[in-house]
C-alpha positions as CSV (number, residue, x, y, z in Angstrom):
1,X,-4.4,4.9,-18.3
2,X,-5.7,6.2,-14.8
3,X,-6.1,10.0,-14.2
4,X,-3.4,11.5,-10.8
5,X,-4.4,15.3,-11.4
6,X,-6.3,16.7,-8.7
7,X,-6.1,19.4,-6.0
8,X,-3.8,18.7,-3.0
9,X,-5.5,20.0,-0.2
10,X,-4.7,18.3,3.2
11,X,-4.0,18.0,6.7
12,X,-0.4,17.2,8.0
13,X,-1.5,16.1,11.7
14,X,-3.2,12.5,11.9
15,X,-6.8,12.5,13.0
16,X,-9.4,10.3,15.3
17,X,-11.3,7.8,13.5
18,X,-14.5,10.1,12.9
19,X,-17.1,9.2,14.9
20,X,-20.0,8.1,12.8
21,X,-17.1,6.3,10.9
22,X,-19.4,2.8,11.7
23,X,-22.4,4.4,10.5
24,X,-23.9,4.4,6.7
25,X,-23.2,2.4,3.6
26,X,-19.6,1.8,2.8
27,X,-19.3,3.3,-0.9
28,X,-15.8,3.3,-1.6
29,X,-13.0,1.3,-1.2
30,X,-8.9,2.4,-1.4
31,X,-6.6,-0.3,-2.3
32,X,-3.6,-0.9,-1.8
33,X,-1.6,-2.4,-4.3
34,X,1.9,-4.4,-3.2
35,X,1.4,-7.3,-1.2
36,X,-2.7,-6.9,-1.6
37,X,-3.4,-7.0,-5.4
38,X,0.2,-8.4,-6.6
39,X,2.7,-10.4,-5.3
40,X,5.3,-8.2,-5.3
41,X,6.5,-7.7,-1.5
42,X,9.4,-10.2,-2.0
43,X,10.4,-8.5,-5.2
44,X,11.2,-5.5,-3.3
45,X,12.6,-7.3,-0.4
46,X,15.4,-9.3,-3.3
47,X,16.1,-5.7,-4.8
48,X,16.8,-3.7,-1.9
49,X,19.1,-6.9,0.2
50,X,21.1,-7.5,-3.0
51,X,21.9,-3.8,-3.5
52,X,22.4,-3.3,0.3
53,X,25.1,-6.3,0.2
54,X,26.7,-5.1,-1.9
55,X,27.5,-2.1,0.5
56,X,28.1,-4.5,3.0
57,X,24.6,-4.4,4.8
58,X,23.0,-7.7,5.5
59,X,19.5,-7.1,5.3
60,X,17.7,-10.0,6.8
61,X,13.6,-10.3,6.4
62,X,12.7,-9.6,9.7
63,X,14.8,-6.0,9.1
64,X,12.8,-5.5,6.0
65,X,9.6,-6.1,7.7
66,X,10.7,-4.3,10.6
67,X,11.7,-0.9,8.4
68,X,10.0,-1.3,5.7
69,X,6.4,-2.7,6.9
70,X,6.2,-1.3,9.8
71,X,8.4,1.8,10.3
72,X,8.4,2.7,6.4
73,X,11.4,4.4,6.7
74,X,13.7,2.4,4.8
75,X,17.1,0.6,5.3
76,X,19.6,3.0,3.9
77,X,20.6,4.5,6.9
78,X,22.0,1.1,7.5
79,X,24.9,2.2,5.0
80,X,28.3,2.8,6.3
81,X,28.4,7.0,6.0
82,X,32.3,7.1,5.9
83,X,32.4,4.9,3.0
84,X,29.0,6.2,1.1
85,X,28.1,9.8,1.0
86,X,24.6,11.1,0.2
87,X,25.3,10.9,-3.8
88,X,26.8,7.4,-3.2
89,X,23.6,6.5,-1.5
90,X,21.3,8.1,-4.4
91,X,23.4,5.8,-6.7
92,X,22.7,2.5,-4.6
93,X,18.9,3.1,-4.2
94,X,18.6,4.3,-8.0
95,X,20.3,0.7,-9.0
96,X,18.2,-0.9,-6.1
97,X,15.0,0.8,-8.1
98,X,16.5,-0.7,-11.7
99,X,16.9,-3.9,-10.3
100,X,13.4,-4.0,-8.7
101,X,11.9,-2.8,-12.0
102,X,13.6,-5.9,-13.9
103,X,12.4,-8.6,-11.7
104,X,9.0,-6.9,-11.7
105,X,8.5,-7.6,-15.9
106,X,9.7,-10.6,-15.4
107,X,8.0,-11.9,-12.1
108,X,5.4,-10.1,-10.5
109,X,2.0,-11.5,-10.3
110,X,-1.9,-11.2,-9.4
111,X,-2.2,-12.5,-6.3
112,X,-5.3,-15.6,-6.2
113,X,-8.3,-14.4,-6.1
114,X,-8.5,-10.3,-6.4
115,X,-9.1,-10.0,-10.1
116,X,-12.4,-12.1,-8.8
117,X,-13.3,-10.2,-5.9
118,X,-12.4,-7.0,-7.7
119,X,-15.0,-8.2,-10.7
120,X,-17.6,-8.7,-7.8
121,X,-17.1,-5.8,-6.1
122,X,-16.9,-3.1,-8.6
123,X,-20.5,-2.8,-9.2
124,X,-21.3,-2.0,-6.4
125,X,-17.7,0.1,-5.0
126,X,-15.8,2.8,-6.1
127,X,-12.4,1.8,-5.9
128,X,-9.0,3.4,-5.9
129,X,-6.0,2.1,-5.9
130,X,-3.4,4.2,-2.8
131,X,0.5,2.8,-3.6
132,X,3.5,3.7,-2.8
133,X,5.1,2.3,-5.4
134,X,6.6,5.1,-8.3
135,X,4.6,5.2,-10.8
136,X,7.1,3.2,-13.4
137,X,6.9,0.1,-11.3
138,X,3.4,0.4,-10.7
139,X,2.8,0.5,-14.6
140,X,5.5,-2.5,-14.7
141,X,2.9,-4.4,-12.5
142,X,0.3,-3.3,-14.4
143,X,1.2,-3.6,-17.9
144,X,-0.5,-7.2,-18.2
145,X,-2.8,-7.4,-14.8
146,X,-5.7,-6.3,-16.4
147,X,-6.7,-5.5,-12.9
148,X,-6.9,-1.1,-13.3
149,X,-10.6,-1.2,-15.5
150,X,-12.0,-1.8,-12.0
151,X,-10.8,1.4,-10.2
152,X,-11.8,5.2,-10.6
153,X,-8.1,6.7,-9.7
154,X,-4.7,5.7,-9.1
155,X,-2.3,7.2,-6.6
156,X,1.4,6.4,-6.8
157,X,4.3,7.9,-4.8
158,X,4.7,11.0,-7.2
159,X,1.4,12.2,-6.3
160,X,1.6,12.9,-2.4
161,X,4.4,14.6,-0.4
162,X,4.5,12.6,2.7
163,X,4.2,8.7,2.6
164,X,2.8,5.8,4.5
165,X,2.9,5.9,7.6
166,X,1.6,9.1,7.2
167,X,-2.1,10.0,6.6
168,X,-1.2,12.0,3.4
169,X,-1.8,9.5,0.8
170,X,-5.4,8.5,2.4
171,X,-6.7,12.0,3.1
172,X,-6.3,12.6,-0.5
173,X,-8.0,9.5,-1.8
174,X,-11.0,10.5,0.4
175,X,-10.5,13.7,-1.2
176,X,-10.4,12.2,-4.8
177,X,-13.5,10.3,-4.5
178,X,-15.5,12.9,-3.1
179,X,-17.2,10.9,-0.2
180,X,-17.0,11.5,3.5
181,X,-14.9,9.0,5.9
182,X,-17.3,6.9,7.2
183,X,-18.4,5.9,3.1
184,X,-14.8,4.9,3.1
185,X,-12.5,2.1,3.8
186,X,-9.0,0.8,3.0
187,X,-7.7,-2.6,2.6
188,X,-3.6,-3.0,3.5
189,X,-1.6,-5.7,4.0
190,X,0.9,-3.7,6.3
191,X,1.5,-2.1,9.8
192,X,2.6,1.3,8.1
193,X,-0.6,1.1,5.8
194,X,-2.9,0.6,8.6
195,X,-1.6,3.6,10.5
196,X,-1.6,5.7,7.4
197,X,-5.6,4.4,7.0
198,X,-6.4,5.3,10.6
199,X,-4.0,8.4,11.0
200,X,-6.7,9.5,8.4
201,X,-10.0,8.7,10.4
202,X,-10.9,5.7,8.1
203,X,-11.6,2.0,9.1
204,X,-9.2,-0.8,7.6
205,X,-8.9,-4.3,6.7
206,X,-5.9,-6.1,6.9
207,X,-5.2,-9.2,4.4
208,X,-1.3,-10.1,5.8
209,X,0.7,-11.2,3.1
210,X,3.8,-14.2,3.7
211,X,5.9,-11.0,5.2
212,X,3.6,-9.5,7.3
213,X,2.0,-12.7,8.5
214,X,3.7,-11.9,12.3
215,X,2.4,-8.4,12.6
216,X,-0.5,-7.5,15.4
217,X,-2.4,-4.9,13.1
218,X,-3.5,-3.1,16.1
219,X,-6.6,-1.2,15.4
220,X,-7.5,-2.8,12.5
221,X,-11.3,-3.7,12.1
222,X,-11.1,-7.0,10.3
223,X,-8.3,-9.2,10.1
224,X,-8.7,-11.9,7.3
225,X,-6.9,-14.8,5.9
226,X,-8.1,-14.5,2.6
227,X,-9.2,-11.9,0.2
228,X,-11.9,-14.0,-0.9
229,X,-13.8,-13.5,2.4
230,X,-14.0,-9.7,1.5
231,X,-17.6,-8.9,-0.5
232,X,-19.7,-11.0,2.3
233,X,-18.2,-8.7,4.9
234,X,-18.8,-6.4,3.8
235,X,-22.5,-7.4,2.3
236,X,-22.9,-8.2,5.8
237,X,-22.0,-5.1,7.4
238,X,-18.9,-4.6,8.3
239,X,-18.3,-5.8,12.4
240,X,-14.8,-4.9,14.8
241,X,-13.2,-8.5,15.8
């Protein structure tokens, strides 16, 4: 369905914005995929509290936001270590994973209006899709979207060491579609995806989703309420505010 073999060649250590970055056509754009193309943010967030309770972690959504939005490091720490070792723990987030898989056949969705503006944009665009979802759930998402005949490449968790907040998933999409930085830009809905987009030296635009909706998205270079707004802007020429 989407192609995920390619070198992995990369730096570790974030890096500055590059300084033409404002300069040239954009030519490609890197997705990403919960909370942007699919409602699927609050799927995640079900799995991972009702799990966690029953380990006798409350895991409210401002925590989730906070851990898993911003810090991306995840909530298991939370878990009493006396009672739950590390193969206890595996356990817990392996039936957390089941759990999310089964509400994502059953629930997840397109979010309204991105099958449209991806039809509109792909003409003109080469997109891929940057997610740090494993690569069963994102073909769980994706098994009735129709939404993957509009991008080039696919990058799921399996496919990168280091994940988002860490520029490692964003270095290699540049490096996948074979375009220097300032041709590129990403489109999150998170605080942990925006750092990973800058940490690599590319611009982003942030389309907050019902969880993130609080968030600052400092150094962002657009901020918009709805993804519809996207192909003007960027007809337009993309503009800091």
């Amino acid at each position: 369905m989407f192609s995920t073999s390619f070198l992995r060649t990369f730096s570790d250590q974030p890096t500055e914005v590059d300084k033409d970055v404002g300069s040239g056509r954009i030519e490609a754009i890197f997705w990403d995929n919960d909370g942007v193309l699919v409602d699927t943010e609050s799927l995640y967030f079900q799995a991972t509290r009702e799990v966690l309770a029953q380990a006798g972690v409350v895991l409210t959504q401002e925590l989730f936001v906070e851990l898993f939005m911003v810090q991306g490091r995840g909530a298991w720490h939370l878990v009493d270590g006396a009672k739950y070792g590390p193969e206890s723990v595996a356990r817990l987030r392996d039936k957390r994973n089941a759990r999310y898989l089964e509400l994502l056949t059953d629930s997840a969705k397109v979010i309204d209006g991105v099958e449209e503006v991806l039809a509109t944009l792909s003409g003109d665009y080469r997109m891929g899709i940057v997610t740090s979802s494993h690569r069963d759930h994102f073909e769980a998402i994706h098994r009735r979207s129709g939404l993957l005949r509009y991008f080039a490449f696919v990058l799921t968790r399996e496919d990168y060491v280091h994940a988002k907040p860490d520029p490692e998933p964003y270095l290699l999409a540049v490096q996948r579609s074979g375009l220097p930085k300032s041709a590129c830009i990403v489109v999150e809905d998170t605080e942990r995806g925006l750092a990973a987009a800058t940490g690599a030296g590319l611009r982003c635009i942030v389309i907050p989703n019902a969880l993130t909706s609080s968030c600052t998205f400092e150094g962002a270079c657009k901020i918009l309420k709805d993804i519809r707004t996207l192909p003007s802007i960027l007809a337009d020429g993309l503009m800091v505010g």
